[in-house]
N, C-alpha and C positions, 0 to 999 in steps of 0.2 A: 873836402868831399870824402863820405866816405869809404872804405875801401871795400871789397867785394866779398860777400858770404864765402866763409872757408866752408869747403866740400864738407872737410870731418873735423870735429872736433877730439882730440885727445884728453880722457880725463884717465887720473889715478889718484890715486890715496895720497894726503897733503902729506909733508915729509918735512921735518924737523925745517931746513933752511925755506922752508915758504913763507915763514911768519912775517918776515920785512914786507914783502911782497903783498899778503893777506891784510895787513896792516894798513898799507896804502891803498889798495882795493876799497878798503872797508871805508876808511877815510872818506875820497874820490865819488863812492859812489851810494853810499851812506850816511855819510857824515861823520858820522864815530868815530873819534881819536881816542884809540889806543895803540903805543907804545909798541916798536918793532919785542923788545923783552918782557913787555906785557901778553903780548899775541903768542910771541911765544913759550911759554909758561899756559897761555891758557890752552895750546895746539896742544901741548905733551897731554895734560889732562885729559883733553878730548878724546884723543886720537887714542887714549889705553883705554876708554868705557868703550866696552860692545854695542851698547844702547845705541850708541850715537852714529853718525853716518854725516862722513865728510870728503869731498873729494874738489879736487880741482881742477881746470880745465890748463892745458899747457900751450904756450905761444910756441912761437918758429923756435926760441932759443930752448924750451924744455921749460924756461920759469911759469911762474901761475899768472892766468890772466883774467881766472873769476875762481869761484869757490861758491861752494854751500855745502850748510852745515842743518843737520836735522838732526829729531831725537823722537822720543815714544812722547805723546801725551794720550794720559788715560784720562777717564772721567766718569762720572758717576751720573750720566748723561746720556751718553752716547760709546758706543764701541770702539774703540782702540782705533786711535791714529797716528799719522807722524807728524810732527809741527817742525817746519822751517823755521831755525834759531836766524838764518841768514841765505844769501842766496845774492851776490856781488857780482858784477862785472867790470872791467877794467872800461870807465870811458872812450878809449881809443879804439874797445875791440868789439864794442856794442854792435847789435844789428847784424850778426855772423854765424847765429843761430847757439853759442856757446849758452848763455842761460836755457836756452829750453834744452839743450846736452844734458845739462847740468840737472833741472830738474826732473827731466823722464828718468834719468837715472835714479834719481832720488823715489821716487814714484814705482820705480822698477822693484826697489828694494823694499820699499813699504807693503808692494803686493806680496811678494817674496817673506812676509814677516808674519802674511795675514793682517795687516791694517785694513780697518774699513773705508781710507783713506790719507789727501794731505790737506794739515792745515798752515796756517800763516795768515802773519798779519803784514798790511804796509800803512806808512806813511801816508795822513791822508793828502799831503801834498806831492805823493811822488805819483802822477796823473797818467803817466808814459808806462810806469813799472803797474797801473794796477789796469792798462790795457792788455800789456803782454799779457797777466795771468787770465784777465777776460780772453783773449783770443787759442790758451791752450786750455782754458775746457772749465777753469776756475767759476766761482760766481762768488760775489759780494753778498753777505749773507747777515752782517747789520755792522751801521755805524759803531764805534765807541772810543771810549776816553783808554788812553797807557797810563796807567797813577801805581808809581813806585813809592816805596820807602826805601832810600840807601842806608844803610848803617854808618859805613865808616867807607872812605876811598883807600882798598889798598896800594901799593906799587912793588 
């Protein structure tokens, strides 16, 4: 069963010893394996660009129990907004209102930036995740394909 919406959610700025923790989040509730020394390496990075905007949300103990992570996307298109690199929540603490913490804060600072808005994409198997963004104000605005080319895997 599970447990009952927390009244407030605590976020702050992710901090060097989160990466274990962001790591398994990402895992758990993305899929994504990367490496507790991977994540962190890629957190220092982040966390020095101004551009970017990352914050975590905090359990009872102070460790992280979701995260998201945004940045500028411009285009030649449409006016300046922020795209959702990520936007996690720990399975156990689903359903507590911490992701929509997470992202009006995200949203907060995009108005704050002058963005004309936020963008992101999900999974089109993740059915539940692209309800929540339908029920906070989001809309589906066309199918498509994610087609990468990797270079090389580093570690």
């Amino acid at each position: 069963m599970p447990e009952p919406r927390s009244a407030q959610v605590r976020l702050r700025e992710a901090r060097p010893e989160d990466a274990e923790r962001i790591s398994e989040i990402s895992r758990a509730s993305l899929g994504y394996a990367s490496t507790p020394e991977d994540t962190a390496k890629r957190l220092a990075s982040v966390a020095a660009n101004p551009g970017h905007f990352l914050r975590v949300a905090e359990g009872e103990d102070g460790g992280a129990v979701g995260f998201i992570h945004a940045c500028g996307y411009e285009t030649l298109y449409f006016d300046p907004l922020k795209y959702v690199m990520a936007l996690a929540v720990d399975p156990a603490h689903q359903g507590r209102g911490i992701g929509k913490a997470l992202l009006t804060a995200c949203e907060d600072w995009a108005k704050a930036d002058g963005a004309a808005g936020v963008r992101l994409s999900s999974g089109s198997d993740r059915l539940a995740a692209h309800q929540f963004y339908l029920h906070l104000g989001y809309r589906i605005r066309k199918e498509q394909k994610s087609i990468w080319k990797v270079f090389e895997q580093r570690h």
